[in-house]
C-alpha positions as CSV (number, residue, x, y, z in Angstrom):
1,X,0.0,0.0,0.0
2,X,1.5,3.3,-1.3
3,X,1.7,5.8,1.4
4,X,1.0,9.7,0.2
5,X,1.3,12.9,2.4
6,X,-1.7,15.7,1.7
7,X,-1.2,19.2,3.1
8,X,-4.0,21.3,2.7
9,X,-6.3,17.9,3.1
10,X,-9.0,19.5,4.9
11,X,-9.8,22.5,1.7
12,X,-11.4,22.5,-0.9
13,X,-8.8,20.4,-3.2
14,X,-6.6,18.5,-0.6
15,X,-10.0,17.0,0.8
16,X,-10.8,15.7,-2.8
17,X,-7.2,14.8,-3.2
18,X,-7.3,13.1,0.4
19,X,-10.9,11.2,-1.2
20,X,-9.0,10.5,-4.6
21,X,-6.1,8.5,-2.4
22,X,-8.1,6.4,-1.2
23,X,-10.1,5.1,-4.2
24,X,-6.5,4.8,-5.6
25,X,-5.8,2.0,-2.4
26,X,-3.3,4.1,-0.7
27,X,-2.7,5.4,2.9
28,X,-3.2,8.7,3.1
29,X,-1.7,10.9,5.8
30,X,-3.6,14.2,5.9
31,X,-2.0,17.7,7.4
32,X,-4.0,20.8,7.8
33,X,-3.7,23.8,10.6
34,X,-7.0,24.7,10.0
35,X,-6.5,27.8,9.1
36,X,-8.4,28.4,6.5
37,X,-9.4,24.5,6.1
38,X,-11.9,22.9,7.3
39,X,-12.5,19.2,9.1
40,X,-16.2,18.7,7.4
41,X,-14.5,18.3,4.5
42,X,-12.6,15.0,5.2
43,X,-14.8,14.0,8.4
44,X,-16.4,10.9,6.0
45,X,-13.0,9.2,6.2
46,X,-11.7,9.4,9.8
47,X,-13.6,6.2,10.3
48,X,-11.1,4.6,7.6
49,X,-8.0,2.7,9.2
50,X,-6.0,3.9,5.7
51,X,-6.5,7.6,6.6
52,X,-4.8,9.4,9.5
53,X,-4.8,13.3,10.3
54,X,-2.2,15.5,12.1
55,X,-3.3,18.9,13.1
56,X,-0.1,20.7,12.2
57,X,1.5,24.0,10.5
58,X,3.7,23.0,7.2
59,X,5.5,26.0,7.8
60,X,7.3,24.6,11.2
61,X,9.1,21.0,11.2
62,X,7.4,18.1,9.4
63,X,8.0,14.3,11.2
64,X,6.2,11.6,9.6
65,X,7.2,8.3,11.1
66,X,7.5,5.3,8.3
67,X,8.1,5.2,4.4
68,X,6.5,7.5,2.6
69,X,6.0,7.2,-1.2
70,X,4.3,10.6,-2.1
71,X,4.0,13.9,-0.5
72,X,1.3,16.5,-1.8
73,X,1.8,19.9,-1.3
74,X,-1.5,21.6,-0.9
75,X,-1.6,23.5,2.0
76,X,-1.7,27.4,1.3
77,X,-4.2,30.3,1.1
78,X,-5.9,30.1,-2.5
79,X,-8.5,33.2,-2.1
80,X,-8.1,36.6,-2.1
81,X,-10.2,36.8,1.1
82,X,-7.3,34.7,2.9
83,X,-4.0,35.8,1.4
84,X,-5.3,39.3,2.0
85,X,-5.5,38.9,5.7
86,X,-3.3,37.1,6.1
87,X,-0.4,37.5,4.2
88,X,2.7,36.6,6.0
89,X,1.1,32.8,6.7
90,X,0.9,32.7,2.7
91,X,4.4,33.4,2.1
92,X,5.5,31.3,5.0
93,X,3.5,28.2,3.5
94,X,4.9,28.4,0.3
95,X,8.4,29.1,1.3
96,X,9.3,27.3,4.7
97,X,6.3,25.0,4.3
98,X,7.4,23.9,0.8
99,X,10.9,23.6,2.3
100,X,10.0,21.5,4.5
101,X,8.2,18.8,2.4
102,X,11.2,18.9,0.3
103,X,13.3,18.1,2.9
104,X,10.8,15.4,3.9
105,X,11.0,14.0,0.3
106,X,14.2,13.5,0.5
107,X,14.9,12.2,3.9
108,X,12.1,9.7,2.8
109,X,13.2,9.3,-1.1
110,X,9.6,10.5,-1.7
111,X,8.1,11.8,-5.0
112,X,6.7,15.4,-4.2
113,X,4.3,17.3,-5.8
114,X,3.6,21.1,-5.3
115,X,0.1,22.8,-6.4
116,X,1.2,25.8,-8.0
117,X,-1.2,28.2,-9.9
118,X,-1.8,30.3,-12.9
119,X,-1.3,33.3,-10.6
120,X,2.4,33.0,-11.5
121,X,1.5,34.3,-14.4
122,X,0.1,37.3,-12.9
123,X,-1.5,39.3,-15.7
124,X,-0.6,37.9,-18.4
125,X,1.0,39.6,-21.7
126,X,0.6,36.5,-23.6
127,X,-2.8,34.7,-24.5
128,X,-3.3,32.1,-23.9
129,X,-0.6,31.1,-20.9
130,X,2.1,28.3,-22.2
131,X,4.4,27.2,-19.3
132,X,7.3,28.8,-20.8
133,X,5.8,31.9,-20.2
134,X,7.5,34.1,-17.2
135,X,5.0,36.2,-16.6
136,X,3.5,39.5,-15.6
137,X,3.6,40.2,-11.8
138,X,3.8,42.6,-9.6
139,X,6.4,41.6,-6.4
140,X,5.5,44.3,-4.2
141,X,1.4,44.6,-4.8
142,X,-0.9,43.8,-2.4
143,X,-1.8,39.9,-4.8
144,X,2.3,39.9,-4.2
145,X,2.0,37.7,-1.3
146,X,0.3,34.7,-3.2
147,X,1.9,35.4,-6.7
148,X,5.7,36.0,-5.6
149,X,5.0,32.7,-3.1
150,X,4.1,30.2,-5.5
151,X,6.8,31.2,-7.6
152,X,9.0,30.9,-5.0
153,X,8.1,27.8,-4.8
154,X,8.8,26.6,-8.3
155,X,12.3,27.9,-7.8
156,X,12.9,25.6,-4.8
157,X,11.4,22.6,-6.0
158,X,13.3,22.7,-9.1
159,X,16.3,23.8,-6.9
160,X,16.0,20.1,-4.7
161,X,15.2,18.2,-7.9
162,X,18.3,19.6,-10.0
163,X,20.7,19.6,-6.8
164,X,19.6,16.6,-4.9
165,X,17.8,14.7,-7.4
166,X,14.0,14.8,-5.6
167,X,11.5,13.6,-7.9
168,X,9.5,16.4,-8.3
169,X,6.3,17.6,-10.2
170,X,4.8,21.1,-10.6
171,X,1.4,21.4,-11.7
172,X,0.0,25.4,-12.4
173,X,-3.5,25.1,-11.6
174,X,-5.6,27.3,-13.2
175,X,-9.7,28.8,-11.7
176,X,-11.1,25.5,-10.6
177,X,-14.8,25.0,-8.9
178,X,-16.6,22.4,-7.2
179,X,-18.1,20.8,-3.9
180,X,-16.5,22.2,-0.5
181,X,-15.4,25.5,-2.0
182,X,-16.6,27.7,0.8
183,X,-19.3,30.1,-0.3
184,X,-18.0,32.8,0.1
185,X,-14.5,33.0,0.2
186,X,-14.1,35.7,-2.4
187,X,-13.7,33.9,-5.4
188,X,-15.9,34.5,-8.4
189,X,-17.9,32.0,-8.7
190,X,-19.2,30.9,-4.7
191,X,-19.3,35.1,-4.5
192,X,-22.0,34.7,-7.3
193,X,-23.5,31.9,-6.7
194,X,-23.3,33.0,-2.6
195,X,-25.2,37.0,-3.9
196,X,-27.9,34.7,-5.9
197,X,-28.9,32.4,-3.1
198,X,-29.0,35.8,-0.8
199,X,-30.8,37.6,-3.0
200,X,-28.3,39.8,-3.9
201,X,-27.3,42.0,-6.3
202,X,-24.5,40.4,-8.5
203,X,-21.0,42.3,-7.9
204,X,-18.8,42.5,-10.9
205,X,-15.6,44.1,-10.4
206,X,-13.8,46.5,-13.7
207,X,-16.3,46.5,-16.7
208,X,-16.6,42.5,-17.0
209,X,-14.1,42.2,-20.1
210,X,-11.9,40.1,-17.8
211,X,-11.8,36.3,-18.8
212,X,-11.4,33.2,-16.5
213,X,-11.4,29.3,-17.5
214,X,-13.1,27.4,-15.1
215,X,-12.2,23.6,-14.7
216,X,-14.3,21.1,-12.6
217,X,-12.7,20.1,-9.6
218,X,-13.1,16.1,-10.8
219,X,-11.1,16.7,-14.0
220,X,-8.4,18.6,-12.3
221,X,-8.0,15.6,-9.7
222,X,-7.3,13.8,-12.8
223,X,-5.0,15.8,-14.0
224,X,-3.0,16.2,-10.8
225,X,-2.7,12.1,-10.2
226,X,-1.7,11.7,-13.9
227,X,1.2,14.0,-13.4
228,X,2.1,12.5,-10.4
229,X,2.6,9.7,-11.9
230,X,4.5,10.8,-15.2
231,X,8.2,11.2,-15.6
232,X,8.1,14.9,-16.2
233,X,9.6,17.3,-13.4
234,X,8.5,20.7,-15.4
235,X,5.7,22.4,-14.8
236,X,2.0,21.5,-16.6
237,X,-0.7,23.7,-16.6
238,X,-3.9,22.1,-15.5
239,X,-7.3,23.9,-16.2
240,X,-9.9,24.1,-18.6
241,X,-9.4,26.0,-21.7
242,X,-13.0,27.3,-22.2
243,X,-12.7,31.2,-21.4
244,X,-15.4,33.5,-20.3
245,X,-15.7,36.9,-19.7
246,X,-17.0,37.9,-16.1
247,X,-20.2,39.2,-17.3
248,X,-20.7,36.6,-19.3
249,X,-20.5,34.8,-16.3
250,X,-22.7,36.6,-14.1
251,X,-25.4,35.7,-16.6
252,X,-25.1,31.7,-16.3
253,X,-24.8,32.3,-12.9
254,X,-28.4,34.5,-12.6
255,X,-29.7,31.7,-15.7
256,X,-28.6,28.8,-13.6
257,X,-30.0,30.3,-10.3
258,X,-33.5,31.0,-11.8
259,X,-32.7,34.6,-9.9
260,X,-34.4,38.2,-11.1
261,X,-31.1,40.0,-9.5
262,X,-28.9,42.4,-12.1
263,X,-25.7,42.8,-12.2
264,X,-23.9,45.8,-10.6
265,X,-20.1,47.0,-11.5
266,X,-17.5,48.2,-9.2
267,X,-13.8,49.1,-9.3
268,X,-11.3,46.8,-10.3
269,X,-8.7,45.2,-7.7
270,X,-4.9,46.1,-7.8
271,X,-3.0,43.9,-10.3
272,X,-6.4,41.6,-11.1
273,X,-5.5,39.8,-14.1
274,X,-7.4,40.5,-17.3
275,X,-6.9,37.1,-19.3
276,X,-6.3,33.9,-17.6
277,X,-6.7,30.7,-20.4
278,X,-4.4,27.7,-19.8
279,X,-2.6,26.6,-22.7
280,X,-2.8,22.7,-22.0
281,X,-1.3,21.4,-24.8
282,X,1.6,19.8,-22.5
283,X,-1.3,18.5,-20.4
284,X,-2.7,16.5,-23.7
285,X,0.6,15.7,-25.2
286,X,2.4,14.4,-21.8
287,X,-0.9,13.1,-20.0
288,X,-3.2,12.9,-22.5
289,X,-5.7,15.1,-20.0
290,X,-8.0,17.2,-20.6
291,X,-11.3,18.1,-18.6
292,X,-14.7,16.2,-19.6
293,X,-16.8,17.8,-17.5
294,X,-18.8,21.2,-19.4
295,X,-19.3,24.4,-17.7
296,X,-23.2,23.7,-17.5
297,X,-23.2,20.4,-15.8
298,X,-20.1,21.2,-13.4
299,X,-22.6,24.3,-12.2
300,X,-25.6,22.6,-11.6
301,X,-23.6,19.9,-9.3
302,X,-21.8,23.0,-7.6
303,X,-25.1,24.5,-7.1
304,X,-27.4,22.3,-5.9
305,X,-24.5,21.8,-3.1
306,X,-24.1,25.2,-1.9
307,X,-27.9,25.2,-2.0
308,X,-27.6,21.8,0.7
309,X,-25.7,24.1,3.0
310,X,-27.0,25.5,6.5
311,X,-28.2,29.2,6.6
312,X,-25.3,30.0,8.6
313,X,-22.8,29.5,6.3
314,X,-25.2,31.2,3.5
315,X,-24.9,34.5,5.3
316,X,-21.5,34.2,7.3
317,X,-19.5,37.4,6.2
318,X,-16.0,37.1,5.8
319,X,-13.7,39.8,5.6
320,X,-14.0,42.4,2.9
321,X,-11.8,40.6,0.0
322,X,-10.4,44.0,-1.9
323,X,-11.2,46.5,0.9
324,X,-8.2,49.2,0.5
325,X,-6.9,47.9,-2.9
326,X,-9.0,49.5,-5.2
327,X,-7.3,51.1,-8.3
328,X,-8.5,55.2,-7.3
């Protein structure tokens, strides 16, 4: 039995990774602080004898007693909501926390992989995004944190697999959506769907020209595992090439919702990208991946479960996502 390390198994992707695992017949080991995770998420298999969980920050030493044949990086602030307030825990994840695990891997001749993102793109001068693109950000803007962390990132984990020869593997995740994203943790699409169920007014920030690619959270999973298990240390972009505008958006959201709201525009964010398309030809050529799942269908499933959830979490307000970073 193959035994795989998730951080970040108690969000939104390392719970589906942790659920993945276990189909796959391994033994997962699941690591979360909590911070921004939460234990609903992976609650249906603490009953399993193949699943464990520590309660412990990345970012400080990592001791995992026994073999260990894979090590999933997951753990960091995805949201603007979270890397916003708190922005030194993001850096911290990505750098000491990633450190860590690579020190890990090695110490347990593990092969690691790290969930990067299309942020590293920041926004982007070239459409669509191709891995061998470097990139548009801003080092010292308020999205800095997340952006200059995950790149970061990349740089060790190539660092440990050229100089100490970890197997490594990078995947660039790109807007994904699914069950257990929390509602409203300040990404588009739970913000939408989140104003729709409240009867809300849907908030569109700049004009709307901006384009996304939204993947379901299923195919990505796919992706991710097939990488894992390929020979290629590079990075692979894994999302969903079908771009959108925002507005465009907005109105599958109030279609799909069956909602008489309009849509309402205000300023743009600091540095907010205003393309973001993977290029996934790697992804097709290396894997042969790409997602299966349509827009349309991955909605209604994403939906109907934010519609299952408790009033309290409906109308729980987190902190303002872009308060004091609005372009003036």
């Amino acid at each position: 039995m193959k035994r795989v390390l998730i951080t970040g198994a108690a969000g939104f992707l390392g719970s589906h990774l942790c659920d993945r695992f276990i189909k796959e017949g391994c033994h997962v080991i699941a690591m979360d602080n909590l911070i921004t995770g939460n234990l609903k998420n992976i609650e249906h298999l603490f009953k399993l004898k193949e699943f464990e969980f520590y309660h412990h920050d990345v970012s400080k030493y990592i001791h995992i007693p026994g073999e260990l044949d894979y090590i999933m990086h997951f753990a960091s602030p995805a949201s603007p909501i979270d890397y916003l307030k708190i922005p030194i825990q993001t850096l911290k994840v990505s750098s000491l926390g990633t450190h860590n695990c690579l020190g890990l891997a090695k110490a347990k001749g593990a092969r690691m992989l790290i969930a990067s993102t299309s942020e590293v793109y920041g926004d982007p001068l070239v459409h669509p995004q191709t891995e061998e693109y470097w990139g548009n950000v801003n080092p010292i803007g308020p999205r800095g944190v997340y952006d200059e962390a995950k790149r970061f990132q990349e740089a060790i984990t190539m660092a440990y697999h050229r100089y100490h020869g970890v197997e490594t593997r990078i995947v660039r995740i790109f807007n994904t959506y699914g069950p257990r994203m929390r509602l409203n943790d300040g990404r588009v699409l739970p913000a939408f769907i989140g104003q729709a169920l409240r009867g809300e007014d849907l908030t569109v920030f700049g004009n709307g020209s901006q384009t996304r690619s939204f993947c379901y959270v299923d195919d990505l999973v796919e992706g991710i595992y097939r990488l894992l298990l390929s020979d290629y240390a590079e990075p692979v972009n894994i999302g969903n090439p079908d771009e959108i505008t925002i507005s465009q958006f907005a109105e599958e959201i109030i279609k799909l919702t069956g909602t008489t709201q309009k849509v309402i525009y205000k300023d743009l964010p600091v540095d907010d990208p205003m393309q973001r398309q993977p290029n996934i030809d790697k992804a097709r050529s290396i894997l042969n991946w790409e997602p299966k799942v349509n827009r349309a269908e991955g909605l209604k499933i994403t939906y109907d479960y934010f519609k299952s959830l408790p009033d309290e979490e409906l109308y729980k307000k987190e902190h303002n996502t872009f308060e004091g970073y609005i372009k003036k």
